[in-house]
PyMOL commands that place a pseudoatom at each C-alpha (Angstrom):
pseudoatom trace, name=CA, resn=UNK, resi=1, chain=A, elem=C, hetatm=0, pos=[-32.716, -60.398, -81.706]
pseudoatom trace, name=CA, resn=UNK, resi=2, chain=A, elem=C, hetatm=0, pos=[-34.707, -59.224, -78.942]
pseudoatom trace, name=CA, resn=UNK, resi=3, chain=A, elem=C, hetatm=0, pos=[-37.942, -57.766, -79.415]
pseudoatom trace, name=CA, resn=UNK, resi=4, chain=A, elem=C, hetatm=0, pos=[-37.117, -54.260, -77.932]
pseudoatom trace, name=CA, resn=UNK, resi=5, chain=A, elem=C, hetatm=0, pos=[-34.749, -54.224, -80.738]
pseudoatom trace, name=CA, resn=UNK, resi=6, chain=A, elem=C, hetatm=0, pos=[-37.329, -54.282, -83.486]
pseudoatom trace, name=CA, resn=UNK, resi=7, chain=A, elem=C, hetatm=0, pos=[-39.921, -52.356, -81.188]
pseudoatom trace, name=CA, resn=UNK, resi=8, chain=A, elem=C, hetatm=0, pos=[-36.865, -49.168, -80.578]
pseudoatom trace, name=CA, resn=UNK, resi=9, chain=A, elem=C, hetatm=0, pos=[-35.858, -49.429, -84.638]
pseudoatom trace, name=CA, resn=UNK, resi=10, chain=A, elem=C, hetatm=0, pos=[-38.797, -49.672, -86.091]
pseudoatom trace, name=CA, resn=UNK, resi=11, chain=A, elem=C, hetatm=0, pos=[-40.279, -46.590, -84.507]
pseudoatom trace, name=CA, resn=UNK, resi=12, chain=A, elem=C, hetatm=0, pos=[-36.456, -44.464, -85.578]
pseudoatom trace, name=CA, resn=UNK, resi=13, chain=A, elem=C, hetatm=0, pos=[-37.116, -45.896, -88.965]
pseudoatom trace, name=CA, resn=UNK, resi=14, chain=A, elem=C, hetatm=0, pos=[-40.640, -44.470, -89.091]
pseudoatom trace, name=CA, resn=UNK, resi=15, chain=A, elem=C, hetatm=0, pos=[-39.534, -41.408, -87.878]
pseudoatom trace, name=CA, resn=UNK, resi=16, chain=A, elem=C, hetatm=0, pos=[-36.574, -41.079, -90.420]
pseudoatom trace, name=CA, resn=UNK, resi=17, chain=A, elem=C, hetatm=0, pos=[-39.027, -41.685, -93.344]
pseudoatom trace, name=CA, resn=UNK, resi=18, chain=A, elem=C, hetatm=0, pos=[-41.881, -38.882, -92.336]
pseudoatom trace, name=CA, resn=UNK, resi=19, chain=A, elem=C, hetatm=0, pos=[-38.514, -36.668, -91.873]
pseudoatom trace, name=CA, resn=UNK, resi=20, chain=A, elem=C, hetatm=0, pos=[-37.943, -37.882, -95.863]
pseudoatom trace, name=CA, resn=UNK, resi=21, chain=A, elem=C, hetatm=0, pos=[-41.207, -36.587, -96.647]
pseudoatom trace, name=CA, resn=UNK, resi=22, chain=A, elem=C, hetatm=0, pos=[-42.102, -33.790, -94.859]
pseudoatom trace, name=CA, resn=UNK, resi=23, chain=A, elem=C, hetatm=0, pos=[-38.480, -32.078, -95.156]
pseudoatom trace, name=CA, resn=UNK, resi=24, chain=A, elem=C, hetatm=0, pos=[-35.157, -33.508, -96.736]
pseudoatom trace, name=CA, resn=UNK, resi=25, chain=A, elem=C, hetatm=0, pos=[-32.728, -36.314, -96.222]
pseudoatom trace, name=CA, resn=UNK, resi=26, chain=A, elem=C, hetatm=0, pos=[-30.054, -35.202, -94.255]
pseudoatom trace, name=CA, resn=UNK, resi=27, chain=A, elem=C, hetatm=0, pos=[-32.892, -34.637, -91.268]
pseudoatom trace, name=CA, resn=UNK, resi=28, chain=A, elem=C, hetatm=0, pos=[-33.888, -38.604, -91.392]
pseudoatom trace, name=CA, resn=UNK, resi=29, chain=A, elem=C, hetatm=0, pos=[-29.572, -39.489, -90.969]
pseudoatom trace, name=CA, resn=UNK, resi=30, chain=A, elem=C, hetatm=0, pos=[-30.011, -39.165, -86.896]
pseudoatom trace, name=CA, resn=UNK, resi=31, chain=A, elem=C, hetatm=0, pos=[-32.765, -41.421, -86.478]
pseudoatom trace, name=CA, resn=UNK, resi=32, chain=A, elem=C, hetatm=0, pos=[-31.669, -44.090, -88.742]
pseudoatom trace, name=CA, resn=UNK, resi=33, chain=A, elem=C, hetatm=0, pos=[-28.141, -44.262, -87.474]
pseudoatom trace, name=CA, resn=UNK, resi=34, chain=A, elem=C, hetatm=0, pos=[-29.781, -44.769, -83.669]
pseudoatom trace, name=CA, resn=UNK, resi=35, chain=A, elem=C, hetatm=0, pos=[-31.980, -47.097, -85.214]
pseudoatom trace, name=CA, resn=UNK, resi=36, chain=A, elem=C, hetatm=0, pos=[-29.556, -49.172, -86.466]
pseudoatom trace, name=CA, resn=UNK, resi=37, chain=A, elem=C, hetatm=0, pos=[-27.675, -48.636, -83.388]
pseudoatom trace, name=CA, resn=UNK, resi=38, chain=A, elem=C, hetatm=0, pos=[-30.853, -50.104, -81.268]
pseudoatom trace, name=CA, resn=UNK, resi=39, chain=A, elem=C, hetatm=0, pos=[-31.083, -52.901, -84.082]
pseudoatom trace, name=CA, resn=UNK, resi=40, chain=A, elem=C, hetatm=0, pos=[-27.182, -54.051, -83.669]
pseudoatom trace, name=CA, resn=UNK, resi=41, chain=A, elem=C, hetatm=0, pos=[-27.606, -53.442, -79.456]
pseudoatom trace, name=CA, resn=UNK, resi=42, chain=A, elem=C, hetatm=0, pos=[-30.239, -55.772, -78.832]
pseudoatom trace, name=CA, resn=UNK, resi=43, chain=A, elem=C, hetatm=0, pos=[-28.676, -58.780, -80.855]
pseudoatom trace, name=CA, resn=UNK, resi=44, chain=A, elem=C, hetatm=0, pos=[-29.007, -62.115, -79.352]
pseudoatom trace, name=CA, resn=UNK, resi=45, chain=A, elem=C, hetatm=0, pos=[-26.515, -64.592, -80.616]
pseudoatom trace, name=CA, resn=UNK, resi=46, chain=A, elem=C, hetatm=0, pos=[-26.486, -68.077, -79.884]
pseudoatom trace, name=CA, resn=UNK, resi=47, chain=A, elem=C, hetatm=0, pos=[-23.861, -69.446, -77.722]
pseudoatom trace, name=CA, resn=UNK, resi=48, chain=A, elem=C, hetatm=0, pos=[-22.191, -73.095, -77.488]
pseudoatom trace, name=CA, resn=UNK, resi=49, chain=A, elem=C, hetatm=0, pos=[-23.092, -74.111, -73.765]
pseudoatom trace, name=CA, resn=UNK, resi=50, chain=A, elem=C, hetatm=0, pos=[-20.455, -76.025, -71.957]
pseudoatom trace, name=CA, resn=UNK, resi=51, chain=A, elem=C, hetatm=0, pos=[-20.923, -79.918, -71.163]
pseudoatom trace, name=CA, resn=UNK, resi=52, chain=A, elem=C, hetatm=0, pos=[-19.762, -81.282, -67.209]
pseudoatom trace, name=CA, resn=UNK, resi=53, chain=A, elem=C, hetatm=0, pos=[-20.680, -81.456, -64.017]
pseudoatom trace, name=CA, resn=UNK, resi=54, chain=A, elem=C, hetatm=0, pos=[-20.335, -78.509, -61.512]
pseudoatom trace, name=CA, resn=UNK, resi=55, chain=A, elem=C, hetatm=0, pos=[-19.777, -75.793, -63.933]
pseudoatom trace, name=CA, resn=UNK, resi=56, chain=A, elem=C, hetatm=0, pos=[-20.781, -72.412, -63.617]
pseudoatom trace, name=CA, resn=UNK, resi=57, chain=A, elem=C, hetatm=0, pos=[-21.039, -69.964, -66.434]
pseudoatom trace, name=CA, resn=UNK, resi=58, chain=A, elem=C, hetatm=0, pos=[-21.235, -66.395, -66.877]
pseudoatom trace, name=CA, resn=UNK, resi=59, chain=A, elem=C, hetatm=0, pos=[-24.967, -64.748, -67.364]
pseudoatom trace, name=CA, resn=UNK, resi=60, chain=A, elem=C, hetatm=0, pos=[-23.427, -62.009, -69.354]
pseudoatom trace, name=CA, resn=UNK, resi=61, chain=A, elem=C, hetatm=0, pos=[-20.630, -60.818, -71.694]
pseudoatom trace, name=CA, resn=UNK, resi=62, chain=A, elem=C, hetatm=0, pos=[-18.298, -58.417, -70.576]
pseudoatom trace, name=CA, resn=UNK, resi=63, chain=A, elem=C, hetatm=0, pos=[-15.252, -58.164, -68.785]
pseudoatom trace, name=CA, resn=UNK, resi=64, chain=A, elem=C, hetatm=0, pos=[-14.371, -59.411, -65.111]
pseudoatom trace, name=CA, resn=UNK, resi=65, chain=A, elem=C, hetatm=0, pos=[-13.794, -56.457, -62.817]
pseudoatom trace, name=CA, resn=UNK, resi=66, chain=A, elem=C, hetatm=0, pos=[-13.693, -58.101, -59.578]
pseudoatom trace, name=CA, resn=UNK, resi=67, chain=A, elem=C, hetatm=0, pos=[-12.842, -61.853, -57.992]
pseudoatom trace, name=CA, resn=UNK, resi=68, chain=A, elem=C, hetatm=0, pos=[-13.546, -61.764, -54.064]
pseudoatom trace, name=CA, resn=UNK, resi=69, chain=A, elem=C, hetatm=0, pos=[-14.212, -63.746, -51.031]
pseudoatom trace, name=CA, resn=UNK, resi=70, chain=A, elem=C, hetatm=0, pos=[-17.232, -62.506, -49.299]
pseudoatom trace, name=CA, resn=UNK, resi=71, chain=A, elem=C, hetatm=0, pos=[-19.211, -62.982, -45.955]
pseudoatom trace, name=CA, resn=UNK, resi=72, chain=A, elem=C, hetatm=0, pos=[-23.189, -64.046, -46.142]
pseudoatom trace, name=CA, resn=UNK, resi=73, chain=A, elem=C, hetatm=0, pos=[-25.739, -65.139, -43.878]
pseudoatom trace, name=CA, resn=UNK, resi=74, chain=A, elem=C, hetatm=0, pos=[-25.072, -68.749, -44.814]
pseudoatom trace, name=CA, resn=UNK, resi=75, chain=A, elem=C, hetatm=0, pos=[-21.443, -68.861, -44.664]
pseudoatom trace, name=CA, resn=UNK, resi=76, chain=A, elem=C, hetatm=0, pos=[-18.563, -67.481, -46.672]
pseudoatom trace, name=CA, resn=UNK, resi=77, chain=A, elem=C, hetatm=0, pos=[-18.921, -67.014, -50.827]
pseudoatom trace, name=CA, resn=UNK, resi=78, chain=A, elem=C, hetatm=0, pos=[-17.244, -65.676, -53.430]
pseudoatom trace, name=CA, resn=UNK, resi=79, chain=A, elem=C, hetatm=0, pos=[-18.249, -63.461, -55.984]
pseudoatom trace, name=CA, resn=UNK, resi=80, chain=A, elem=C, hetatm=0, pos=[-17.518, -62.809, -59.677]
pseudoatom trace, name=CA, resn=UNK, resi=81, chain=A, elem=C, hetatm=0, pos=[-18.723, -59.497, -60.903]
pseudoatom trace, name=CA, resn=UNK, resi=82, chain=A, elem=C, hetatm=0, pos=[-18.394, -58.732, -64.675]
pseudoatom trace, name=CA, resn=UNK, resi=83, chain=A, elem=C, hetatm=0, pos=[-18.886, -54.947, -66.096]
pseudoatom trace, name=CA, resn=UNK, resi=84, chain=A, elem=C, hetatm=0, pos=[-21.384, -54.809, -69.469]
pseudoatom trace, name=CA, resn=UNK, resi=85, chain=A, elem=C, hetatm=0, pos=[-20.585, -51.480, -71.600]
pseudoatom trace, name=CA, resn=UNK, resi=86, chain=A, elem=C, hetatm=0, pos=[-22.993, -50.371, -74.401]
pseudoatom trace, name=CA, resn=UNK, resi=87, chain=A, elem=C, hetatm=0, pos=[-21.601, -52.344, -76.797]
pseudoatom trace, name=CA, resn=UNK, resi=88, chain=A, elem=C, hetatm=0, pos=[-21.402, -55.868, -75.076]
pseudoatom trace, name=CA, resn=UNK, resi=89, chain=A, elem=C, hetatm=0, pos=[-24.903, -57.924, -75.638]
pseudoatom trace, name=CA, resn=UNK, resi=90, chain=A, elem=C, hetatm=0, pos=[-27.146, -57.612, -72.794]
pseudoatom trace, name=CA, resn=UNK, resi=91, chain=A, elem=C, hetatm=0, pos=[-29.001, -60.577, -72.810]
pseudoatom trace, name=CA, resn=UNK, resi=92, chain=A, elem=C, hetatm=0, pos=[-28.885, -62.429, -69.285]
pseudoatom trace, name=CA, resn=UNK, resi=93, chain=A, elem=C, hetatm=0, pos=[-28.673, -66.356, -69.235]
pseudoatom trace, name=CA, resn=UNK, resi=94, chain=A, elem=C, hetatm=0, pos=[-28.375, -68.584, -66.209]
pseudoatom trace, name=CA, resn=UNK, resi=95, chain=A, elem=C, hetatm=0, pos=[-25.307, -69.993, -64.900]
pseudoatom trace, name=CA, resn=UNK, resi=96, chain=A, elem=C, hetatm=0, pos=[-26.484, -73.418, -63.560]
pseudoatom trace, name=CA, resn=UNK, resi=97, chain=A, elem=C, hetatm=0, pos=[-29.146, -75.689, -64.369]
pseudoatom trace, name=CA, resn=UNK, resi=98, chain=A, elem=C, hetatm=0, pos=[-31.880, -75.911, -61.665]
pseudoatom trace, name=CA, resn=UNK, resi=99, chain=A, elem=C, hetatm=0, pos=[-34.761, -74.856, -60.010]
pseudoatom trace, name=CA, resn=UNK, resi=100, chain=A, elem=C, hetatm=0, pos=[-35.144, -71.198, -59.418]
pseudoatom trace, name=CA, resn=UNK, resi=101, chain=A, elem=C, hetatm=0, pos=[-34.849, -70.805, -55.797]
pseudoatom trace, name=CA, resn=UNK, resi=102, chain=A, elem=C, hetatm=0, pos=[-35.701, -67.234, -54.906]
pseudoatom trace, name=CA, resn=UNK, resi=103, chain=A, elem=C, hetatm=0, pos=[-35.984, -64.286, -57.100]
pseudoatom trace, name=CA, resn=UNK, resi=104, chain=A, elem=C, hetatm=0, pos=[-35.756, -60.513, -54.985]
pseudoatom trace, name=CA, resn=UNK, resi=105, chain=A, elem=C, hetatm=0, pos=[-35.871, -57.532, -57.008]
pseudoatom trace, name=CA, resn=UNK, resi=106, chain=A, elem=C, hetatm=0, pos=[-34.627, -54.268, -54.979]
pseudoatom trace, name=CA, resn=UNK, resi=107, chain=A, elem=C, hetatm=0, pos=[-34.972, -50.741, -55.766]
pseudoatom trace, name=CA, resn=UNK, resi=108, chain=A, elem=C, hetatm=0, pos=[-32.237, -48.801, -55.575]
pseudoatom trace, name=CA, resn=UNK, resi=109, chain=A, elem=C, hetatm=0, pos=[-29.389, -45.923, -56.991]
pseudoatom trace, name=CA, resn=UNK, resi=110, chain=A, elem=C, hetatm=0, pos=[-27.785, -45.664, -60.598]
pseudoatom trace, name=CA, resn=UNK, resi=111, chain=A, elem=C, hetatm=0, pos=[-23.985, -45.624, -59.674]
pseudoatom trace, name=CA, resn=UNK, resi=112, chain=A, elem=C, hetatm=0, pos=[-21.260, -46.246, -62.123]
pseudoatom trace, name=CA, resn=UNK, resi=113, chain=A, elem=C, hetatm=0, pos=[-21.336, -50.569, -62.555]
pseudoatom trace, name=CA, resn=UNK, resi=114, chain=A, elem=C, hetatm=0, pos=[-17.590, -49.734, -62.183]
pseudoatom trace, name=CA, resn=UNK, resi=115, chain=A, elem=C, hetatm=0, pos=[-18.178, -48.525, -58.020]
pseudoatom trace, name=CA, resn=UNK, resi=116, chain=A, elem=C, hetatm=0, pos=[-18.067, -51.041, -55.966]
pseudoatom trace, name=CA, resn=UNK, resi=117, chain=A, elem=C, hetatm=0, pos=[-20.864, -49.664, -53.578]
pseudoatom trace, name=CA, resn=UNK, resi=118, chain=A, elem=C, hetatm=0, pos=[-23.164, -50.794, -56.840]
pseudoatom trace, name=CA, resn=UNK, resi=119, chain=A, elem=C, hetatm=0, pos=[-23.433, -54.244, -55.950]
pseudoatom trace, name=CA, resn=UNK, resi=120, chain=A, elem=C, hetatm=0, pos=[-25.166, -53.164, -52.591]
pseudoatom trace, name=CA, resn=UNK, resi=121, chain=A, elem=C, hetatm=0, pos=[-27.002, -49.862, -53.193]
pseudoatom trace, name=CA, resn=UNK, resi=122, chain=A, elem=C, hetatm=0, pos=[-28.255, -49.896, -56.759]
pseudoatom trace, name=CA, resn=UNK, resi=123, chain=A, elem=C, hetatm=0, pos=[-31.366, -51.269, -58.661]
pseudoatom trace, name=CA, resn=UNK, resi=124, chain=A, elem=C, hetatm=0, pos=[-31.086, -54.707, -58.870]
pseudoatom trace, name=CA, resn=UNK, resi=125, chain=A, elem=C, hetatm=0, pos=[-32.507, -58.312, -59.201]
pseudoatom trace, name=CA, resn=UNK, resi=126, chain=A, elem=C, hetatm=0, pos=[-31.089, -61.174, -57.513]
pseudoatom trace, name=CA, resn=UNK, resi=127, chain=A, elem=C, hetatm=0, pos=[-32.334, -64.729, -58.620]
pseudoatom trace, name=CA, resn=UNK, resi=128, chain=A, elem=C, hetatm=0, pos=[-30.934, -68.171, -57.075]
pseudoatom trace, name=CA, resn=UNK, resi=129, chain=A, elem=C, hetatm=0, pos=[-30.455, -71.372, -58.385]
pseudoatom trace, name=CA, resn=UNK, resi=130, chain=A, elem=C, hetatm=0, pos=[-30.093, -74.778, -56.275]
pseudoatom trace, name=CA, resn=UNK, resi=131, chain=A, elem=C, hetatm=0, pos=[-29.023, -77.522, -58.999]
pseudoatom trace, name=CA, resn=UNK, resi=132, chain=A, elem=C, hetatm=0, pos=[-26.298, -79.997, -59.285]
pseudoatom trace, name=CA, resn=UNK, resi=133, chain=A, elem=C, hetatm=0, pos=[-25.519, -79.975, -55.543]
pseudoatom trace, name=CA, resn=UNK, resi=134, chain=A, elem=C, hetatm=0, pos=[-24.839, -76.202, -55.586]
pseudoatom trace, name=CA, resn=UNK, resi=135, chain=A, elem=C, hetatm=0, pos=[-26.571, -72.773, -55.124]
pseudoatom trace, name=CA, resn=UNK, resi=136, chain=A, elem=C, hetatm=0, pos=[-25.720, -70.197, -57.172]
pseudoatom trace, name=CA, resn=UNK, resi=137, chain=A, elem=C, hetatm=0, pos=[-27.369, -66.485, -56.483]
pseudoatom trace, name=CA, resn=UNK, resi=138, chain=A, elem=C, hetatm=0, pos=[-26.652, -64.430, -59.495]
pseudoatom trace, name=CA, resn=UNK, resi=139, chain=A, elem=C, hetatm=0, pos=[-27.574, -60.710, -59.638]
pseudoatom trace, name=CA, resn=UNK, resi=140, chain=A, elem=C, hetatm=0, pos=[-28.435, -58.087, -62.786]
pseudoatom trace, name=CA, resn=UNK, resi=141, chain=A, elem=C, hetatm=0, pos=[-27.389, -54.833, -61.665]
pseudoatom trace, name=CA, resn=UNK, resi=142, chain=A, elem=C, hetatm=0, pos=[-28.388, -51.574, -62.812]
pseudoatom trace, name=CA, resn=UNK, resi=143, chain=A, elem=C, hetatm=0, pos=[-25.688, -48.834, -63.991]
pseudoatom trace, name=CA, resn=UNK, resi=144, chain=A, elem=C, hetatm=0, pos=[-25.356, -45.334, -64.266]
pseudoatom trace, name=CA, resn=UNK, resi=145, chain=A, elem=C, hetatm=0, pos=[-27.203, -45.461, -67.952]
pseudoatom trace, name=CA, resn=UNK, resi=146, chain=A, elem=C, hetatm=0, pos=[-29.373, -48.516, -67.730]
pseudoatom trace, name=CA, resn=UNK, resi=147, chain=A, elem=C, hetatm=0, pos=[-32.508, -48.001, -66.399]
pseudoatom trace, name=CA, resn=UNK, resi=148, chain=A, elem=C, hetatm=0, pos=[-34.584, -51.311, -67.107]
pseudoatom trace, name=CA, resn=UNK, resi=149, chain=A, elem=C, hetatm=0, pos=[-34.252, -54.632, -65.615]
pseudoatom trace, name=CA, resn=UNK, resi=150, chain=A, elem=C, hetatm=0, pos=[-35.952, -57.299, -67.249]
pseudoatom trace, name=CA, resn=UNK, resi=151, chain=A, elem=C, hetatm=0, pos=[-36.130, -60.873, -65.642]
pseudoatom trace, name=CA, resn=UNK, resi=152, chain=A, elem=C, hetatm=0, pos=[-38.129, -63.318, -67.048]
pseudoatom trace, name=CA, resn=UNK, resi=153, chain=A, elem=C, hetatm=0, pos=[-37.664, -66.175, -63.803]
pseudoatom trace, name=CA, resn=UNK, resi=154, chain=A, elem=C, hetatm=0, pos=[-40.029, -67.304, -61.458]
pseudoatom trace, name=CA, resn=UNK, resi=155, chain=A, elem=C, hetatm=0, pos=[-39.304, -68.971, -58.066]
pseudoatom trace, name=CA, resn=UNK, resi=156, chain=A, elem=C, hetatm=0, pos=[-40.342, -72.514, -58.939]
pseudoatom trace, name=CA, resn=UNK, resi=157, chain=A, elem=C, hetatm=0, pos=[-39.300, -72.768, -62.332]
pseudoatom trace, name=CA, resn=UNK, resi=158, chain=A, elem=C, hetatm=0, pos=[-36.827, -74.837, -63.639]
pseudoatom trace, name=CA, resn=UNK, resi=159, chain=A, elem=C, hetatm=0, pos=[-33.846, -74.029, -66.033]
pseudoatom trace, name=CA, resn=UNK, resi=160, chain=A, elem=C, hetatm=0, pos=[-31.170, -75.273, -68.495]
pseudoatom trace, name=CA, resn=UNK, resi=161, chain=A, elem=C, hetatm=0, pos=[-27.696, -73.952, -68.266]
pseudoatom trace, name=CA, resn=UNK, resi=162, chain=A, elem=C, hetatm=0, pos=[-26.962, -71.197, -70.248]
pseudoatom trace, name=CA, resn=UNK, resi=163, chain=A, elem=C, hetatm=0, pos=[-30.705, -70.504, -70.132]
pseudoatom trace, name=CA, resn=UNK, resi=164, chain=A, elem=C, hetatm=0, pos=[-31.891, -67.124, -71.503]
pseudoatom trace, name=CA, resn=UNK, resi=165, chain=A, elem=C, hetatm=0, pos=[-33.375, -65.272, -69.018]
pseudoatom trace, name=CA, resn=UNK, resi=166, chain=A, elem=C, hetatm=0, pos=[-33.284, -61.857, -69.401]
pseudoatom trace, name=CA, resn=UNK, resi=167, chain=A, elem=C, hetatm=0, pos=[-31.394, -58.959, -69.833]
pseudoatom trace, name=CA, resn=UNK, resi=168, chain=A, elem=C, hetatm=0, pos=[-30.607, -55.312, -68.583]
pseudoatom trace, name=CA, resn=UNK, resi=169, chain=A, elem=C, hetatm=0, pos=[-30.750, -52.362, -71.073]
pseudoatom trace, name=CA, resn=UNK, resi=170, chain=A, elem=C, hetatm=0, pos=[-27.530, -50.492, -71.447]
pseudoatom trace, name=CA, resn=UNK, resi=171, chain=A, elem=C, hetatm=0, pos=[-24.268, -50.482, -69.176]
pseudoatom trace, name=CA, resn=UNK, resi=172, chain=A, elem=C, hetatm=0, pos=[-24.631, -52.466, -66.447]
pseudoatom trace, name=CA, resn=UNK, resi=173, chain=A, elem=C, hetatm=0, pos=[-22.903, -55.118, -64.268]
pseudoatom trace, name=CA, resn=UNK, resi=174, chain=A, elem=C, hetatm=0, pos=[-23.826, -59.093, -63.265]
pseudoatom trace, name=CA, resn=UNK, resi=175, chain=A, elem=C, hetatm=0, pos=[-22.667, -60.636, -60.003]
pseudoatom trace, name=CA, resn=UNK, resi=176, chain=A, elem=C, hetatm=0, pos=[-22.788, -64.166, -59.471]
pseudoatom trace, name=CA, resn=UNK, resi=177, chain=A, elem=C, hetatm=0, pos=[-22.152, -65.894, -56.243]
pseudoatom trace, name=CA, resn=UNK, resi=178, chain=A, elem=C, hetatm=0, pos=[-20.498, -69.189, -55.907]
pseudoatom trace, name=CA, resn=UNK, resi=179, chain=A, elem=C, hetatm=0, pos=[-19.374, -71.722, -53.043]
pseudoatom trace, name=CA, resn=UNK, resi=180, chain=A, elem=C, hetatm=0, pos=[-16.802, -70.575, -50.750]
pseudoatom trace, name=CA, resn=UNK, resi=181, chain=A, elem=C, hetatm=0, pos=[-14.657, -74.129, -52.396]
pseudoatom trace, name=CA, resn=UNK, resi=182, chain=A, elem=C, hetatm=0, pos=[-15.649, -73.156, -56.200]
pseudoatom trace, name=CA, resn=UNK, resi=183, chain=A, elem=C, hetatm=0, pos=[-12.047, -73.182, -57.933]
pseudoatom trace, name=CA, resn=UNK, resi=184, chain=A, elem=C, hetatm=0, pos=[-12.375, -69.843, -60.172]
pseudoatom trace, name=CA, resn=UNK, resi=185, chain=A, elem=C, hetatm=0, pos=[-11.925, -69.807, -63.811]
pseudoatom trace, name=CA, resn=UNK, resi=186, chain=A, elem=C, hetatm=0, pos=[-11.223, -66.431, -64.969]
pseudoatom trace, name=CA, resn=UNK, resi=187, chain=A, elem=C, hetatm=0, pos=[-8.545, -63.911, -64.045]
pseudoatom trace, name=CA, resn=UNK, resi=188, chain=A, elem=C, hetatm=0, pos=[-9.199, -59.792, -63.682]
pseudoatom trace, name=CA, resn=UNK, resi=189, chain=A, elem=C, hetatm=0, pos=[-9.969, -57.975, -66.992]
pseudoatom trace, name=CA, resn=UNK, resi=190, chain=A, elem=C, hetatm=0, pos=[-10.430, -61.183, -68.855]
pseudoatom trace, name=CA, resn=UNK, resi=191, chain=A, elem=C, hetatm=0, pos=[-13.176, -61.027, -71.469]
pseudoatom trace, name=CA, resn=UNK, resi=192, chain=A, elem=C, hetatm=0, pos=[-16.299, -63.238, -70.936]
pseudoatom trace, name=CA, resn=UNK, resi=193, chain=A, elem=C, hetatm=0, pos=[-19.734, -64.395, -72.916]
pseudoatom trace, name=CA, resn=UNK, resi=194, chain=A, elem=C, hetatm=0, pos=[-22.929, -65.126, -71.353]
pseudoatom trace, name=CA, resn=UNK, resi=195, chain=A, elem=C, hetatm=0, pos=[-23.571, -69.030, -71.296]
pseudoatom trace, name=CA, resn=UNK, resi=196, chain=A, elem=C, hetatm=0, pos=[-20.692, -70.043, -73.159]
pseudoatom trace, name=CA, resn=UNK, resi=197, chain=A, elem=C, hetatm=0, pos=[-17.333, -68.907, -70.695]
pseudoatom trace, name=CA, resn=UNK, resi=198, chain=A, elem=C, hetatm=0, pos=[-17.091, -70.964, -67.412]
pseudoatom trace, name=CA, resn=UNK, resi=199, chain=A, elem=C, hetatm=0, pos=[-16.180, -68.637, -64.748]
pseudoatom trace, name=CA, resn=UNK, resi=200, chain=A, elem=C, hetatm=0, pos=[-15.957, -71.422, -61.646]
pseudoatom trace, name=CA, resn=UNK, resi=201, chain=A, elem=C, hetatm=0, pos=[-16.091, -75.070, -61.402]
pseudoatom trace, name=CA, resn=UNK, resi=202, chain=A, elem=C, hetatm=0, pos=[-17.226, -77.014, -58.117]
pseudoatom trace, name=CA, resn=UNK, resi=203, chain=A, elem=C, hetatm=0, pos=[-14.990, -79.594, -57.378]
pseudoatom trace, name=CA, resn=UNK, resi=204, chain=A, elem=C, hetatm=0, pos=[-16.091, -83.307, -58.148]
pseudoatom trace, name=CA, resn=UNK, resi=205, chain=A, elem=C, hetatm=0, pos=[-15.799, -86.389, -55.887]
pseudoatom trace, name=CA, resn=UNK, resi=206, chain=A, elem=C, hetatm=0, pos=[-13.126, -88.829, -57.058]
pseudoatom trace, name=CA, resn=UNK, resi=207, chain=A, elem=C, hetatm=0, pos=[-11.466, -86.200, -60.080]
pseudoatom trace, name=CA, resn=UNK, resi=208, chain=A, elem=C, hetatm=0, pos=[-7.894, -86.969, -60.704]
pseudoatom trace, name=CA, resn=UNK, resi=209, chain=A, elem=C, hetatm=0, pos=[-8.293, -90.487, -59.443]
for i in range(1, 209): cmd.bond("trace and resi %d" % i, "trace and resi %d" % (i + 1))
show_as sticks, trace
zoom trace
């Protein structure tokens, strides 16, 4: 679990008991069903990381809202956004291994994840990762509810696949951008988890011979 987790529940469960004590048990019901609620939100599972060359996997769980080809200052991309509700766990890992690149955090609007204009005009941090012959820019974007982006990369560093490295609090949305020749993985609406589903593979020299 992530630390906010115990920091947000303990603090319900604290309140909920003086409530006990200073007036009756029905008033202690809200905080301990929102601190259980914090408890369950900031769960961190551990995921089975995928083995191979050129794969790239999804930094978060959700569901895939958008598969496009895009324009960039270094040449055509495509990107992969996937949406994060409230009830999908937040924690961010990286979709490449590498060395971190270039990390630009941006201040910016709460829109809906869902509007498309997010990706450009809200909060948001956008790290990149060169590794394995590619670059890979992935961004956590803010949403109309979350509020808090928390990135724990530094330009420099190096990283594992499926690395954690982060996470945004409540609904949100994570962009990653591949290589215009990346041969996508998942389809619209498809359900993903961060570190474990592959969204796009990079094709290899010689596969199929």
């Amino acid at each position: 679990m992530v630390k906010d987790g115990y920091f947000y529940g303990a603090g319900l469960l604290l309140a909920a008991a003086a409530l006990v004590w200073l007036t009756a048990w029905p008033w202690a019901l809200v905080p301990t069903l929102l601190a259980a609620f914090f408890l369950w939100f900031f769960r961190d599972p551990e995921r089975e990381i995928p083995g191979g060359a050129g794969l790239i996997v999804s930094p978060g769980d959700g569901v895939v809202t958008e598969t496009v080809r895009i324009e960039t200052p270094n040449g055509p991309k495509q990107r992969i956004s996937v949406f994060l509700s409230v009830f999908n766990v937040h924690v961010n890992r990286t979709p490449i291994a590498g060395k971190v690149t270039a990390v630009r955090y941006q201040k910016g609007l709460f829109l809906n994840a869902m509007n498309p204009a997010s990706a450009a005009e809200n909060e948001q941090c956008a790290v990149t990762v060169a590794g394995e012959g590619i670059e890979v820019t992935f961004k956590q974007i803010a949403g109309l509810i979350a509020r808090r982006i928390v990135c724990n990369l530094a330009e420099g560093q190096t990283v594992a696949r499926g690395e954690r490295m982060g996470l945004i609090k409540f609904g949100s949305r994570v962009d990653v951008i591949v290589p215009a020749d990346a041969e996508i993985r998942v389809k619209l609406r498809e359900k993903v988890k961060g570190g474990e589903t592959v969204l796009a593979a990079i094709p290899q020299a010689g596969a199929g011979k």
